[in-house]
N, C-alpha and C positions, 0 to 999 in steps of 0.2 A: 577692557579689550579695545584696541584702536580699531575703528572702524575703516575696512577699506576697499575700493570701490576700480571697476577695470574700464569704469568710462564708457562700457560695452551694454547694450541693450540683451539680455539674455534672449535664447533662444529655450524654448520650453516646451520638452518630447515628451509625448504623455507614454508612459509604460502601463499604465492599467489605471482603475477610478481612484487610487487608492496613492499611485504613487507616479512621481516626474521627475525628469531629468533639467534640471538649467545649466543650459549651454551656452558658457561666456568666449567662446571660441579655442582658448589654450588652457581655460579650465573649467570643470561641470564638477557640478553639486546635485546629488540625488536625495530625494524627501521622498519620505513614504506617511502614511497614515495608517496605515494598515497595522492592528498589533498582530504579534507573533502568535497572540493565544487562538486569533480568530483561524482555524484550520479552515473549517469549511468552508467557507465563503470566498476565502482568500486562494486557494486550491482549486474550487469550484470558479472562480471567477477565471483564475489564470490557463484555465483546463480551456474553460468556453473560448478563449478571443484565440486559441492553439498557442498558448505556454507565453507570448508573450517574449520582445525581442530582448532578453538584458546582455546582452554583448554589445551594444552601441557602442557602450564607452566603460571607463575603467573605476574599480574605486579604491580609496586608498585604505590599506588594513597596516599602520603599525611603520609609516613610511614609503611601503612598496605598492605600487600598483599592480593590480590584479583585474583576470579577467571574471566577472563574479558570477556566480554558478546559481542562476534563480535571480527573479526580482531584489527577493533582499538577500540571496549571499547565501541562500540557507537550503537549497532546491534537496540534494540528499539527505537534509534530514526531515524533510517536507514528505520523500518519499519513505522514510522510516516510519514518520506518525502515521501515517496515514496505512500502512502496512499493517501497524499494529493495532489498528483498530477492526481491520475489516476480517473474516472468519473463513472468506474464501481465497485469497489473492495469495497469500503468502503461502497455501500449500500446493497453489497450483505452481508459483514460481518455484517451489522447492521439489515439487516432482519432474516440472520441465528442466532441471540441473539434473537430479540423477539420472532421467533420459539422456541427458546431451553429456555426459561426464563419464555413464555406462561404466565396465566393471574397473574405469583407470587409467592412470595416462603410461602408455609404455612406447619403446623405441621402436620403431619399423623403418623401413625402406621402401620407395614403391620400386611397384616388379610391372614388368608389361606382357600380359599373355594373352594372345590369340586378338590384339588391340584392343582388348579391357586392361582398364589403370587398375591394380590390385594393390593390397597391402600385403607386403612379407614382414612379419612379426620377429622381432630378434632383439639378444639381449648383448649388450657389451659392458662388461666390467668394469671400465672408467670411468663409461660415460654414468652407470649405474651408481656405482661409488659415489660421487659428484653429488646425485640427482639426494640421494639418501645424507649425503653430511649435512643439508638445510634443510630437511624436510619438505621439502616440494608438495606433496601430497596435501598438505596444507594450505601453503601458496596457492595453489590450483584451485580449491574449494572456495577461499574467500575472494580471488580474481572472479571464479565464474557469479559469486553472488553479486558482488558489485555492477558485475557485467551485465548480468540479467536485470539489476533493478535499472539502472543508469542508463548502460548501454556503452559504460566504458569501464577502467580503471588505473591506477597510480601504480607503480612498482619503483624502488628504489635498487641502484646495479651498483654496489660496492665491488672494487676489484682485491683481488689479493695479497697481501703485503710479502714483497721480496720475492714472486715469482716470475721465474725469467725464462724466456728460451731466445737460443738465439733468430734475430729477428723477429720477433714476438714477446709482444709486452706482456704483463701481465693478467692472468687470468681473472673474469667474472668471479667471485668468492661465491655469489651468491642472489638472490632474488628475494628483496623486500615488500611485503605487502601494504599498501598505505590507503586506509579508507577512502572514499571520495566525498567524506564531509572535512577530512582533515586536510586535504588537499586542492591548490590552485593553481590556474596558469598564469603567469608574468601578462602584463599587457605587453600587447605590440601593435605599434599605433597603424601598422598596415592592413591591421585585422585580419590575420595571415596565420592559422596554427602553425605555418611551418617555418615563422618568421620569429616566436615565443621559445626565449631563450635560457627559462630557470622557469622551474618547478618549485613553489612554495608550501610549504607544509609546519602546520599547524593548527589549534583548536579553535576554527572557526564558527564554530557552534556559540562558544565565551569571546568572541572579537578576538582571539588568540592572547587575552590579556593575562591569563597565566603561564602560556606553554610559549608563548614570543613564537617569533617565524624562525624557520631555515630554509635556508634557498640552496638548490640542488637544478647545477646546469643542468640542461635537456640530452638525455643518452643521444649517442650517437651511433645510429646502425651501422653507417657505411666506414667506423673507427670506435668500435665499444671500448677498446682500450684509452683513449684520450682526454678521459677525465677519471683521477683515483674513485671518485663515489658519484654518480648521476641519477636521475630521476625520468620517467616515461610515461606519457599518459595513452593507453593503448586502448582505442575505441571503435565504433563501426560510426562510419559519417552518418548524422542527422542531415535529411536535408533542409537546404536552406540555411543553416549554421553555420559559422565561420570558428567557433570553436569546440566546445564544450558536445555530448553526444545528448539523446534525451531515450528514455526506454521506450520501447515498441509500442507499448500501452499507454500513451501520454493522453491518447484520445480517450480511456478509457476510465481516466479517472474520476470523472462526475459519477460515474457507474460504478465505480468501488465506495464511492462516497454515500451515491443510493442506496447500495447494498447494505452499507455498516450502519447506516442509520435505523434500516427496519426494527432489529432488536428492540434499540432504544424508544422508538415510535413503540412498539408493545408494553415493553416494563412502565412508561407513563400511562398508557392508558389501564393496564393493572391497576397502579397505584394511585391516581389520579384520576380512574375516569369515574364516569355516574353510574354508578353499578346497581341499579334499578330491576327489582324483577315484578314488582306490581304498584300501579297508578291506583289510589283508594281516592273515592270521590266522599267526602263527608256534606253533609247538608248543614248549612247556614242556620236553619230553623233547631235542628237537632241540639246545637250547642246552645242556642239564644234561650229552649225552652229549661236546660239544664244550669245556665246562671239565673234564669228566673225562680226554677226551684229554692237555689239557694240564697237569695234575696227574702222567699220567702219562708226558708228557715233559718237564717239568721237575720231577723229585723235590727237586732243592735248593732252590726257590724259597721264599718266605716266600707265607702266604697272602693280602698288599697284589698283590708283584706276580704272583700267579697272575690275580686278578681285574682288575690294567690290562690282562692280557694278551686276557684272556676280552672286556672292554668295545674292545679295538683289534679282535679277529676281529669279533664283533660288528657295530660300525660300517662294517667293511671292506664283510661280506653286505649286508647293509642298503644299504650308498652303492649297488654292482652293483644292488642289483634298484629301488631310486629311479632310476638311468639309465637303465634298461633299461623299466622304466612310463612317465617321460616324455619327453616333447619327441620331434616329427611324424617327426626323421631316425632315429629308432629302432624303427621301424613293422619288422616282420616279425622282431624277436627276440625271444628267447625267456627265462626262466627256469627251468631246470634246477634239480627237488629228488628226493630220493629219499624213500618212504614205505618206512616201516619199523614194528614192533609193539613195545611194551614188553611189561613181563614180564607184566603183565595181558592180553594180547592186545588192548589196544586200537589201533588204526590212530595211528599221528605223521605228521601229516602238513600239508607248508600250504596255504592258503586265499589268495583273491585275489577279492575281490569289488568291482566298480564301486559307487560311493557313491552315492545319489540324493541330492543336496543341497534340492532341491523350490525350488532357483532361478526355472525359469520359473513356476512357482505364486508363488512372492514377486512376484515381476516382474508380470505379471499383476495382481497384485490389487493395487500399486502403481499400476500405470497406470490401473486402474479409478477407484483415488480421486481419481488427477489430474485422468480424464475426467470426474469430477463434480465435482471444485473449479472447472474452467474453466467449466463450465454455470451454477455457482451464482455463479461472480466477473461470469459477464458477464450472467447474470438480477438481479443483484442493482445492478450499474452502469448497467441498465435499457438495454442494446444489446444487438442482436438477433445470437446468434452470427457469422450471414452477413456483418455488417456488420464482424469483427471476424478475420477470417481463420483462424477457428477450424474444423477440422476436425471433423467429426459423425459417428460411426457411421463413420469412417475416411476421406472424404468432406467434399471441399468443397460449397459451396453455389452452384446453378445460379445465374445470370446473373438470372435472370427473378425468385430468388427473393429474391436483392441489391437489384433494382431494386425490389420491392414494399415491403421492410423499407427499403428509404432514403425512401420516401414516406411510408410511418405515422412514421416519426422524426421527417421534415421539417413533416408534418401537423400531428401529434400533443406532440412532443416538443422544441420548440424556444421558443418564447412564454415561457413563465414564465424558461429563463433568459438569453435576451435582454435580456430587461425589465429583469432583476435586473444586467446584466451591463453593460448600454450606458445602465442609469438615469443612472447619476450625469453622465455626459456631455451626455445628452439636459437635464438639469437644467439644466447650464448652458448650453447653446446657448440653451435658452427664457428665461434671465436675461442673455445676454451677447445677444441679439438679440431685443430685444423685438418681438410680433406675428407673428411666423416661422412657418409651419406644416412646418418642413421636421424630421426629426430622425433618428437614425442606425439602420440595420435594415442583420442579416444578409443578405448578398443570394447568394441559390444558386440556378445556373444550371438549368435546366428538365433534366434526365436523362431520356430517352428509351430506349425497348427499339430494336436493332436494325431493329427490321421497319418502326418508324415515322420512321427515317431515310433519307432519299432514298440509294441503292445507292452512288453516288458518294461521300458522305462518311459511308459506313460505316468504324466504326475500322477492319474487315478489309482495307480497301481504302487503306489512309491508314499 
């Protein structure tokens, strides 16, 4: 390979201890050291310095520059391992979706009465039609999961072949889902999202080395008709980012990492620890007076085998009195030793002391940090323990106080990612039906406390 060189003194940005950028001015080269296998460390590290800037500059996958999603390229499936490792995170994020997704996405209107913004709930058979020939319902599910882990997602906007009206191009066909490991942004050397002009997709997980790229200009809101098939990456701004979004919980991940770890921390000490339940003190004179016996009943012996003989009596005492300490069916027997003085008059004699391992003190302080990783996994996923069947202070949470925490959620917490989640849909109904005031909203049924349900169709009764 010809060796070749830009005359240019590099410039060299440290991204984290593991990996740098050299910047030769019109082109950068990125080294890492870090392998892919090390999760923790590499997770845990990137979590601490807060995620760490990889948007500087661009890398090349296959050709095309891109904007790379993670240090090394891989940040969504960083958030998949690390998902599947851990016992709590994954069902609190899969209950914070069926909260925020409620009983489905259906058409409404808003109404205005008495100066409250209301929803009027209504169905239209076109738009319904439409919503049913690509299955949406689907779309919407894997949009919200992406959404919830990332804090964005990908959709692909094929339009329809040969539909016309006049002055009106043709119709959205439909809304494609496209994971956010398999998808990227184009660099744009302005470092500008709104400057990034194709959307790249493919199997970035394998360097895309069997699935190749394809590139899908960037949809156009204010002309969704202007490209036959485009691409959208619909997100909630991270701050401080210039493209890419990062999940609400970024701060949280040492704390999922803590979490997932306790298990493992127990099953080693199961299996590897010093499982000790009594210290035997044996005297020194004890053993020396019992190879002397057998020196003096075997005088012809060589002194190899006086000593297997010495390590078989040995083993013999020992086995007896390990039967005889364990196991429940051996409860009320005993160990028979005689004390006796050597010629110092000091006492020979054994010892048999219970071990305090300091087990429940491990155990204990174990479970303390799990009770704080689950606190901080679900403070930091922004759902409110109660909500999440998490146990408090040993202790689930009252009914009353379920009911108040799914109002501030529903209140408070649902808007931005709706918006973010049922946009690109809502985009094309307003282009595929011009004039329409109808468009898609979670719709969650009114929850009520017991006491303001008529007696009759109380759950206790039902």
């Amino acid at each position: 390979m010809k060796k070749q060189t830009t005359g240019k003194k590099p410039k060299i940005r440290h991204l984290s201890d593991s990996a740098v950028i050299l910047d030769f001015g019109g082109q950068a080269i990125s080294l890492s050291t870090s392998p892919r296998s090390s999760l923790d460390s590499y997770i845990f590290d990137m979590a601490a310095d807060g995620g760490g800037n990889w948007e500087q500059t661009y890398q090349t996958v296959r050709g095309y520059k891109i904007v790379p999603y993670g240090i090394n390229n891989d940040f969504p499936v960083m958030i998949r391992d690390i998902m599947a490792r851990n016992n709590l995170a994954p069902g609190v994020l899969h209950r914070k979706q069926n909260l925020l997704t409620g009983q489905g996405a259906f058409l409404y209107e808003n109404a205005f009465d008495g100066g409250k913004i209301t929803r009027r709930w209504v169905d239209d058979p076109n738009i319904s039609a439409w919503l049913r020939s690509w299955d949406y319902d689907r779309f919407i599910d894997q949009a919200a999961t992406d959404y919830l882990h990332t804090g964005g997602f990908f959709a692909i906007h094929p339009l329809e072949r040969g539909y016309r009206l006049p002055g009106h191009g043709r119709r959205i066909a439909r809304l494609e889902f496209v994971s956010a490991k398999d998808a990227r942004l184009e660099w744009a050397d302005s470092r500008n999202i709104d400057d990034v002009r194709h959307i790249l997709v493919g199997d970035f997980e394998t360097a895309c080395v069997n699935s190749g790229l394809r590139s899908y200009p960037v949809f156009d809101p204010t002309d969704p008709g202007r490209y036959p098939i485009s691409a959208s990456y619909n997100y909630t701004y991270a701050f401080g980012r210039n493209f890419y979004a990062t999940p609400g919980f970024m701060g949280a991940i040492r704390w999922i990492l803590r979490g997932s770890d306790i298990p493992m921390i127990f099953r080693h000490v199961t299996e590897n620890g010093l499982n000790l339940a009594y210290h035997v003190h044996s005297p020194q004179g004890y053993w020396d007076r019992i190879e002397e016996k057998l020196r003096e009943k075997y005088p012809e012996e060589q002194p190899e085998e006086i000593e297997a003989r010495y390590k078989q009596a040995k083993k013999k005492i020992l086995d007896a009195l390990t039967e005889t300490l364990s196991g429940k069916q051996n409860a009320g027997k005993f160990f028979e030793s005689i004390d006796s003085y050597d010629d110092d008059n000091n006492l020979i004699t054994w010892k048999i002391e219970p071990v305090d391992q300091k087990i429940k003190d491990f155990v204990e302080a174990q479970l303390k940090i799990s009770e704080a990783a689950s606190s901080a996994i679900t403070s930091g996923m922004a759902l409110h323990p109660s909500l999440t069947n998490i146990m408090v202070n040993g202790k689930l949470a009252s009914g009353s106080e379920m009911l108040y925490a799914l109002k501030v959620f529903l209140h408070f917490d649902t808007r931005i990612p709706e918006r973010v989640i049922l946009g690109p849909i809502n985009q094309a109904i307003a282009y595929n039906f011009p004039g329409t005031r109808y468009q898609l909203g979670f719709y969650h049924a009114v929850v009520m406390s017991e006491e303001g349900i008529s007696e009759s169709e109380r759950m206790k009764n039902n």
